[in-house]
N, C-alpha and C positions, 0 to 999 in steps of 0.2 A: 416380313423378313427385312433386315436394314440392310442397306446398299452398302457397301465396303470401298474406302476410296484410298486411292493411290496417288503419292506426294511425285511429279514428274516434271521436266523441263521440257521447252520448244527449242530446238538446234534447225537450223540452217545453213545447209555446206554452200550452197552459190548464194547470190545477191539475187534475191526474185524467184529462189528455187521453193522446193517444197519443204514444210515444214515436219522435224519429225520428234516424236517424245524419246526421252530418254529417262532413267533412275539415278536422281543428282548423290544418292550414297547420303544422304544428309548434309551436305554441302549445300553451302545457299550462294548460289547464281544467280548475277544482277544482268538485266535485259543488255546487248551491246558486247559482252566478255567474250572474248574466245575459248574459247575450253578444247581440251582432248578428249574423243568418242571410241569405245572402242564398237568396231561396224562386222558386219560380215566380210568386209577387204581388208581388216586390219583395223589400225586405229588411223584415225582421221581429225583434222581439225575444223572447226565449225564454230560458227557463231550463234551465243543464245538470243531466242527471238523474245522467248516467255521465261517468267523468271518463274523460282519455283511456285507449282498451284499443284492443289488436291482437284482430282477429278476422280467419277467413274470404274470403275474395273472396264468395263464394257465399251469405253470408249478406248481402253490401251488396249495395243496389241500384242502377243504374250508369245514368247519372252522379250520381257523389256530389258532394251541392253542398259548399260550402266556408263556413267561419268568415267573416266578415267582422271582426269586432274584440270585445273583452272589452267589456260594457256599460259606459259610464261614467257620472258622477253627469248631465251634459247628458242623457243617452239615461233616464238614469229618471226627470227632468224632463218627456221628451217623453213616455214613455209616462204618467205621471199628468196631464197634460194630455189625452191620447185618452182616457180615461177620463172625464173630467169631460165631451168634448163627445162620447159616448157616451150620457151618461144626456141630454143635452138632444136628441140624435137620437133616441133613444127615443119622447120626449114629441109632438116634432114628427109624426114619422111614423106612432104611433097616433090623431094629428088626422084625417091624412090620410087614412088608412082608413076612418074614420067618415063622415069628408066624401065619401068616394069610394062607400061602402055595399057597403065588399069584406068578402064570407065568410071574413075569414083572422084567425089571430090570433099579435101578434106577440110572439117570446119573444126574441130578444138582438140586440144592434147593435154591430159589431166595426169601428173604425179602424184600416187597417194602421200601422205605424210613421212613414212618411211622412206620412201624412192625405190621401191623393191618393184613393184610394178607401174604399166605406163599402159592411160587408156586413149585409144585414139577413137575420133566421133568422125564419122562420114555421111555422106549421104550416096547414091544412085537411083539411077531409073529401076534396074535390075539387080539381078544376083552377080555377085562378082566372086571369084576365085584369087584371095587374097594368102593362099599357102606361103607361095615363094616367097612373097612380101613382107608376113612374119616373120618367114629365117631371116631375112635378111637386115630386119629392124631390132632383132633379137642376139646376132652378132653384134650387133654399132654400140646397143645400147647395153647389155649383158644384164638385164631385168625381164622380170615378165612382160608377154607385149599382148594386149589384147583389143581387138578390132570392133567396133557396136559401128551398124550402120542403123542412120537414124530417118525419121522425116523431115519434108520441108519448115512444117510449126516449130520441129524442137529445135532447126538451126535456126529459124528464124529467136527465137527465143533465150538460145546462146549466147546469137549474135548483138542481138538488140541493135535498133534505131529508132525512127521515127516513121508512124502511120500516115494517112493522108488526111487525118486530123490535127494536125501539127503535133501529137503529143506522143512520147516515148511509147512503144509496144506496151498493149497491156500484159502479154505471157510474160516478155522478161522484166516489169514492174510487178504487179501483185498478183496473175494469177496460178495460184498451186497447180490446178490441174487444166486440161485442156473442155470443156466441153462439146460436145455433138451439136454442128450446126447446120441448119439442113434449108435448099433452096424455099421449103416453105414457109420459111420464117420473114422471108424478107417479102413475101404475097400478104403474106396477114397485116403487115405495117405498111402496106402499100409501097414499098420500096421501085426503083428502077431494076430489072433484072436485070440488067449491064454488065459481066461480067465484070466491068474495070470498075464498076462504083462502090459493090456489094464486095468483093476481095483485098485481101491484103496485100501487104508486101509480099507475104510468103507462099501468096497465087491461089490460098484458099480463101474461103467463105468469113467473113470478118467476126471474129469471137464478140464483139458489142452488140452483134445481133441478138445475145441471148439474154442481152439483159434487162430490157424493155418489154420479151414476149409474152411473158405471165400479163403483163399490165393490156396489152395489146389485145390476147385470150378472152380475158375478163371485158374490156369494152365491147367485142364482137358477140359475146352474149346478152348485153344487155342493149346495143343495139341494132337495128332492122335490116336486114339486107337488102343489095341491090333491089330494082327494081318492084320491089314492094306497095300493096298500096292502103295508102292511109288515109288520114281523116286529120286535116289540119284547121287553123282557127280560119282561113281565109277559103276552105272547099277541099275537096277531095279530090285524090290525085296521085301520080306514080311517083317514088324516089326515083332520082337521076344517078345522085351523087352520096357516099355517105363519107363525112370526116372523125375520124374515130378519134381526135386526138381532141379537139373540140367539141366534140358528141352533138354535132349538128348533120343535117342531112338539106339536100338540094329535092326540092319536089314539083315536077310539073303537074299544075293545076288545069283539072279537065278545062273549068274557065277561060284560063289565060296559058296553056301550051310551049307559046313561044318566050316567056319570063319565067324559068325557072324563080321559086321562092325558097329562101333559106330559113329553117326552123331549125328549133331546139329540140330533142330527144325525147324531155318532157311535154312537148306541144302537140305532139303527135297521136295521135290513137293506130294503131296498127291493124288493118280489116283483111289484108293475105298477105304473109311472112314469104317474099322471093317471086317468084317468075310465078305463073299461072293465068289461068282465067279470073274475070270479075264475078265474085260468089252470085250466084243468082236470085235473082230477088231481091236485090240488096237496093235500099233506096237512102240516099244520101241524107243525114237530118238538117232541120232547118239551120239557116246561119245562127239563129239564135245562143241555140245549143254546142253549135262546134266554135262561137266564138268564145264561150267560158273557158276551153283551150289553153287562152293566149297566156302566156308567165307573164304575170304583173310583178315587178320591183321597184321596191318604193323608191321615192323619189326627192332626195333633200332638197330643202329649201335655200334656194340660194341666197349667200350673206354676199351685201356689199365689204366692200374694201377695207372703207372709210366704216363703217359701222365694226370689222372685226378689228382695227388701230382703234377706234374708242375704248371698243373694250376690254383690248387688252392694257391701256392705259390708264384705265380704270383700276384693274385689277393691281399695278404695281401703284396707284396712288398719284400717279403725276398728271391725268387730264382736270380741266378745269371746266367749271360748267357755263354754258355759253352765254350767258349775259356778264360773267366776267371777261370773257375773250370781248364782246363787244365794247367791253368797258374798256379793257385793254387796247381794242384799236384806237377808240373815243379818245384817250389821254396820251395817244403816243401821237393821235394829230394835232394836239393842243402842248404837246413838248416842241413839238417841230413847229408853230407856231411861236410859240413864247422866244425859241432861240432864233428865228428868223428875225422876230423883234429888236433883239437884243441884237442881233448881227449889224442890223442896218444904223446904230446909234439914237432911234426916237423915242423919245417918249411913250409911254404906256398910252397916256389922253390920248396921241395924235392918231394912233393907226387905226381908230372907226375910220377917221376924215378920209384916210387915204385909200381904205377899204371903198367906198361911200363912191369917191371919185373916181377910180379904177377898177371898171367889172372884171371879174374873173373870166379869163378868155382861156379856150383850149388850148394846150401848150403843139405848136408849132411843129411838123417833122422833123424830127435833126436829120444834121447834114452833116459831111467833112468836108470843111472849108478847105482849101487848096494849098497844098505848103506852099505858093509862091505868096500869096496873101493872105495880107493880116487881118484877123476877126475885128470889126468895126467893133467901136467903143459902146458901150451902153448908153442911153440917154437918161438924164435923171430919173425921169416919170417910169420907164423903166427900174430903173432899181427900187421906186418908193414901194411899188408893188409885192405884195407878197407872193412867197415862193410859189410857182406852180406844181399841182402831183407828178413826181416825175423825175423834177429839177432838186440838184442839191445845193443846198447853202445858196439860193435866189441868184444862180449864174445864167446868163441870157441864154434864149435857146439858139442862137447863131454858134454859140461859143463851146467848144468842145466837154465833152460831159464827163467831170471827175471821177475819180474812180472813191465809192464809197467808204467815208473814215467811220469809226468805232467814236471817235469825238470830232465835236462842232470845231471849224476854226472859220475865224471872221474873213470873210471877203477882202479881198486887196485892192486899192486905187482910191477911185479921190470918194471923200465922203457924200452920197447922195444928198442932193438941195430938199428944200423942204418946197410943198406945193405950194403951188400960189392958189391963196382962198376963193 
């Protein structure tokens, strides 16, 4: 037999409220629109949530009311006007409570689309005798007046603020209905039964409890409960502790008592599920056997640093292979020699001679000479010297150390002597 499906739209009359189908009459409805609904209070204004979709017979519920017309700029005139004699119904009618010495307290006042009638939300502890009250809201205003006293969830939900999550109520964000949440949910997720932690603003039982439960159910069946005793890779032994959220459990081993061991879920063998005696007869197997237990996870191979820079340098084509790099050092000491030559004015011949004469000595701690005194001059045999590692452009080490140039410039003062032979 073929399913028969029905073309309907999603309306929502509050911001956070519930959502409900309507028949758009073949008018196509973009998600965001206001539109006119006609309801069982009349007609109404409402915003669509879902634009038109085929669904089901069996998911509408029958009779489906109908579209009245696409909101127009008059129709969001008239609803900002019910709004404005909203807040002055407000004011009026918590006079008249005061005056009346009624135990209620009142939290919202709703104009239908018309203004023909006016719905007031309360709350109480109890039943209240709000007769007198009508007449007298029914004179002021000369519409119909009708009183809903509600729960704490649905003012809080009205109302809307903030949790002690920092984030806005979920009732008056996204949830349509309220669910059943009961002190044994917050025992399964191991919660603090605190009354202040576990409740909301609205002094009940906090609706996020229900949303983790399924997940929490399921872990609690597949792991061991309390005081259980099992068979782990290090000896056999009681749970202490079980963490459902991590699926590990805390186990005192008959060996070691006083060190609780923490294991994986997996590691475990389970020999009495809860409280009881130790089965009889029951003889512990060798370590051998309970150590095949243990969850092995492999374990990569650590890269160096400097090996993953090669190769990723490789990969884009710019490393070079290491006898060019040495080659590279080799000719960039043989440039800073050539220019050191050249810096000093001698001859290509002479500088074995003066290599020959003047060992290469470790270059000297620097120092900061003292602003009040001047850096003592070099002495020739000094400058014939080639530069030491270190030094740039062959300046002494007493003498403060320049700040590296991109090119050579020749030393200043008098031209060094040549050695005597």
């Amino acid at each position: 037999m073929e399913e028969t499906m029905t073309e309907i739209i999603g309306v929502r009359f509050k911001s956070g409220g519930k959502q409900y189908y309507f028949d758009p009459k073949g008018q196509q409805v973009e998600p965001g629109q206001g539109v006119i609904i006609e309801t069982s209070r009349g007609l109404e204004y409402g915003e669509c949530a879902q634009g038109n979709t085929m669904v089901e017979d069996e998911a509408v519920v029958q009779p489906l009311r109908s579209l009245v017309r696409i909101a127009t700029q008059k129709d969001l005139d008239t609803v900002a006007k019910n709004r404005e004699k909203e807040k002055k119904a407000f004011t009026i009618c918590q006079d008249k409570i005061a005056a009346h010495g009624l135990d209620m307290k009142l939290v919202e006042v709703e104009y239908n689309f018309e203004g023909s009638k006016i719905l007031f939300f309360f709350t109480s502890e109890g039943r209240v005798d709000f007769r007198a009250l009508v007449k007298d809201l029914a004179g002021v205003f000369h519409a119909r007046i009708e009183l809903r006293q509600i729960g704490v969830r649905d003012e809080a939900k009205m109302l809307g603020g903030l949790g002690i999550c920092g984030r806005p109520f979920c009732c008056a964000g996204f949830l349509d209905e309220f669910q059943p949440v009961s002190i044994k949910m917050a025992k399964t997720q191991n919660l603090s039964l605190n009354p202040t932690k576990i409740s909301g603003t609205c002094g009940r039982l906090m609706c996020c409890l229900k949303y983790e439960q399924e997940a929490y159910e399921d872990a609690v069946r597949r792991m061991p409960k309390n005081e259980s005793f099992v068979e782990t890779p290090e000896g056999v032994g009681t749970i202490s502790q079980v963490n459902l959220l991590k699926e590990t459990v805390q186990v005192r081993l008959e060996d070691q008592p006083e060190t609780p061991k923490c294991f994986h879920n997996c590691e475990i063998c389970v020999v009495r599920n809860g409280k009881g005696k130790r089965p009889e007869g029951y003889v512990a197997p060798p370590p051998e056997e309970l150590a095949k237990l243990r969850k092995v996870t492999p374990v990569e191979e650590p890269r160096s640093l400097a090996g993953s820079l090669d190769a990723a340098l490789t990969s884009l084509g710019m490393a070079e292979p290491a006898a060019e790099e040495g080659g590279g050092e080799a000719g960039a000491g043989r440039r800073r020699r050539s220019r050191s030559r050249r810096g000093s004015g001698k001859p290509s011949g002479e500088a074995p001679a003066a290599e020959q004469q003047q060992p290469k000595q470790p270059a000297p701690p620097k120092q900061r000479p003292p602003k009040s005194d001047k850096p003592p001059k070099p002495a020739p045999q000094q400058q014939a010297a080639p530069p030491q590692q270190g030094e740039q452009g062959g300046a002494p080490a007493g003498e403060k150390k320049r700040p590296r140039r991109r090119y050579h410039r020749k030393p200043k003062g008098d031209k060094p002597q040549k050695p005597e032979a």
